[in-house]
C-alpha positions as CSV (number, residue, x, y, z in Angstrom):
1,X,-73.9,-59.1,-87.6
2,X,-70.8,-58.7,-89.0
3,X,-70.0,-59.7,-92.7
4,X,-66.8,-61.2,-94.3
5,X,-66.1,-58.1,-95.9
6,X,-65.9,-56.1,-92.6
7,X,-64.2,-58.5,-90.6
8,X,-61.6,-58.4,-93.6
9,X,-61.5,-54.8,-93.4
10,X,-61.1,-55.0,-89.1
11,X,-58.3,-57.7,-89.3
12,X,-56.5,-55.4,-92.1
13,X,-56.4,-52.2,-90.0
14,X,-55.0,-54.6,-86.9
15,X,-52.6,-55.6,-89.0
16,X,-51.6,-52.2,-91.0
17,X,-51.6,-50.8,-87.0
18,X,-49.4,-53.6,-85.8
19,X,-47.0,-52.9,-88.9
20,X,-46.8,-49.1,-87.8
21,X,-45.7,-49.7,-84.6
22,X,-42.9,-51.9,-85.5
23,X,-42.1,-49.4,-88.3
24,X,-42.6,-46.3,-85.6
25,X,-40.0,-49.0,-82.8
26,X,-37.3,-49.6,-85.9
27,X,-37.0,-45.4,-86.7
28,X,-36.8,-45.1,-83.2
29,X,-33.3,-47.2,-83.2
30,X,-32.5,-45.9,-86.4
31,X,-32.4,-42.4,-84.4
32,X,-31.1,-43.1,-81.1
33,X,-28.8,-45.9,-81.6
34,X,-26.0,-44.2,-83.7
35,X,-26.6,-41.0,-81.2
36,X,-25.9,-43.4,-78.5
37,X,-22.9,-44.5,-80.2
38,X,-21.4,-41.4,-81.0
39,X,-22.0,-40.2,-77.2
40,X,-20.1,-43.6,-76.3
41,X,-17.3,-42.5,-78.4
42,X,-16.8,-39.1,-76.6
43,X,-17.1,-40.7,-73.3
44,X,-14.8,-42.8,-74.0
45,X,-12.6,-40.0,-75.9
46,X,-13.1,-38.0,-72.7
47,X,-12.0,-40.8,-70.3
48,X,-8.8,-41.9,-72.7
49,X,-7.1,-38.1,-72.6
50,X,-8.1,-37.8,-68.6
51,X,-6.0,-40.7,-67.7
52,X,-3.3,-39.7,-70.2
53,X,-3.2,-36.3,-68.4
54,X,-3.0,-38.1,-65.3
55,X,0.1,-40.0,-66.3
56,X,1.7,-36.6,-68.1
57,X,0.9,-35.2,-64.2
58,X,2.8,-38.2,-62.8
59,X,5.5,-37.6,-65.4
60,X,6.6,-34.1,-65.2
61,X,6.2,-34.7,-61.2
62,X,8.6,-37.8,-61.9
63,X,11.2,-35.9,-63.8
64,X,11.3,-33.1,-61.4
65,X,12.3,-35.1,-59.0
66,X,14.6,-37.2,-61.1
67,X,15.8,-35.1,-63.8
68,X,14.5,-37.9,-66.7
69,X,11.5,-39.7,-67.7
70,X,10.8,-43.0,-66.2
71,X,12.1,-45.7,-69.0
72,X,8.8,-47.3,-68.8
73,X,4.9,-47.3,-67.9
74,X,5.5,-49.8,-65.5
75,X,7.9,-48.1,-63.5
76,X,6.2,-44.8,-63.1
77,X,3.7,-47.4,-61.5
78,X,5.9,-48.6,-59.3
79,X,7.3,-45.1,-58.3
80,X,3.8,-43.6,-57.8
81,X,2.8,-46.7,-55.3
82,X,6.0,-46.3,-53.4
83,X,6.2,-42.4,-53.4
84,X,4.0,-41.4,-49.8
85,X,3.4,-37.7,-51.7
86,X,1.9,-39.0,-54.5
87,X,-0.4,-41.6,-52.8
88,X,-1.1,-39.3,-50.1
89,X,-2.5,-36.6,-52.7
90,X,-3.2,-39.3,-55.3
91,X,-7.4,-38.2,-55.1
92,X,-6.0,-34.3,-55.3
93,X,-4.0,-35.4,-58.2
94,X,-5.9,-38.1,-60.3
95,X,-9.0,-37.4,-59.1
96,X,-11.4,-39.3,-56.5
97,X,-11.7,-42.8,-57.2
98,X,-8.2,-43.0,-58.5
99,X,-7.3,-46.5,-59.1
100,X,-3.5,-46.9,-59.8
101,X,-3.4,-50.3,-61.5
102,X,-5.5,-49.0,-64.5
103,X,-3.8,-45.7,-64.8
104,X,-1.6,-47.4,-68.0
105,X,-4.3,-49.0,-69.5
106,X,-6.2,-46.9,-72.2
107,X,-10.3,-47.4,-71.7
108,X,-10.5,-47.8,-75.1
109,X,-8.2,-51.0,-75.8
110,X,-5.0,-52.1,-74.1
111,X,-2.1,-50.0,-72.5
112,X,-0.5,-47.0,-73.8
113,X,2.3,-46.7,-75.8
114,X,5.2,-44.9,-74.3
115,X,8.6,-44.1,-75.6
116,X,11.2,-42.0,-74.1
117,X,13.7,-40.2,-76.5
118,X,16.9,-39.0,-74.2
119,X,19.7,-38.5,-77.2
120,X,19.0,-34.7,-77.5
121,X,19.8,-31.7,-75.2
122,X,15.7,-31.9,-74.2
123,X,14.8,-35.2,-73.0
124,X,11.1,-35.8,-73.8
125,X,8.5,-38.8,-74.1
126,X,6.0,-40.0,-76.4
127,X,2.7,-41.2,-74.7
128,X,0.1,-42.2,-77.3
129,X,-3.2,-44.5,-77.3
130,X,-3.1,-47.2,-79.5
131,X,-6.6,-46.4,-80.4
132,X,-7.1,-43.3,-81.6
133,X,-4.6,-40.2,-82.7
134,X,-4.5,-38.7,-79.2
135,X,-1.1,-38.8,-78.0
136,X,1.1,-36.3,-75.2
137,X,4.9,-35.3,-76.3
138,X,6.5,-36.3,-79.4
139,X,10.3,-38.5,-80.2
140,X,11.4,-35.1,-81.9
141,X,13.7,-33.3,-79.6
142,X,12.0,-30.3,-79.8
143,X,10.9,-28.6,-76.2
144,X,7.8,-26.7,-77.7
145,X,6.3,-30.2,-78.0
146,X,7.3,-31.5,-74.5
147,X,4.1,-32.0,-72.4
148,X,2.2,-30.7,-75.4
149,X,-1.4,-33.2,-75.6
150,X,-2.6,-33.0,-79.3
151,X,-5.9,-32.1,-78.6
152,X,-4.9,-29.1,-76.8
């Protein structure tokens, strides 16, 4: 038969075990949870400066054709949707899966800022997301920064 002292010591080492494993569970999500963070980040790093080279695609196609930039997001929208090259080749372009409605809208948070600058000799836009540093172009006049994405 059992005595107090041993079924002290037995409901001790249940409890020291059931402390470990909380222990060895909150480490766990110390580890993982900011690596699943940071990989988050990047996705969504990798997924903002796709679609922005989607809509720098759209543009230079734009100003080919047009000899300017479009004055705003909205329009290149409405240019793309109506242009039967572009949505013929839009999954060639963008990519399969291409929806058209969220091309302007960063995946981090809200739509892209966009600015055309057309008072030098070289007309040439600013595209930047409002959440992060990444942006395409410059407002500078200055050629060897048009189309040029700042993580390239």
């Amino acid at each position: 038969m059992a005595t107090g002292r041993q079924i002290t010591r037995i409901v001790l080492q249940i409890v020291l075990g059931v402390v470990i494993v909380i222990l060895a569970y909150y480490l766990y999500l110390s580890i993982t949870e900011p690596y699943k963070a940071v990989k988050r980040e990047q996705e969504l790093t990798r997924l903002t400066r796709d679609r922005m080279s989607d809509i720098r695609t759209a543009l230079i196609r734009y100003e080919l054709l047009y000899d300017h930039y479009p004055p705003t997001l909205d329009s290149l929208v409405a240019w793309i949707r109506q242009d039967s090259f572009m949505m013929a080749k839009a999954d060639s372009i963008f990519g399969p899966g291409f929806i058209l409605d969220s091309l302007i809208y960063s995946p981090r948070d809200g739509k892209f800022e966009y600015a055309v600058n057309d008072t030098g000799r070289v007309e040439i836009y600013y595209l930047k997301d409002p959440a992060s540093d990444d942006h395409i172009g410059s407002l500078e006049p200055d050629v060897t920064k048009l189309n040029a994405a700042s993580w390239e």
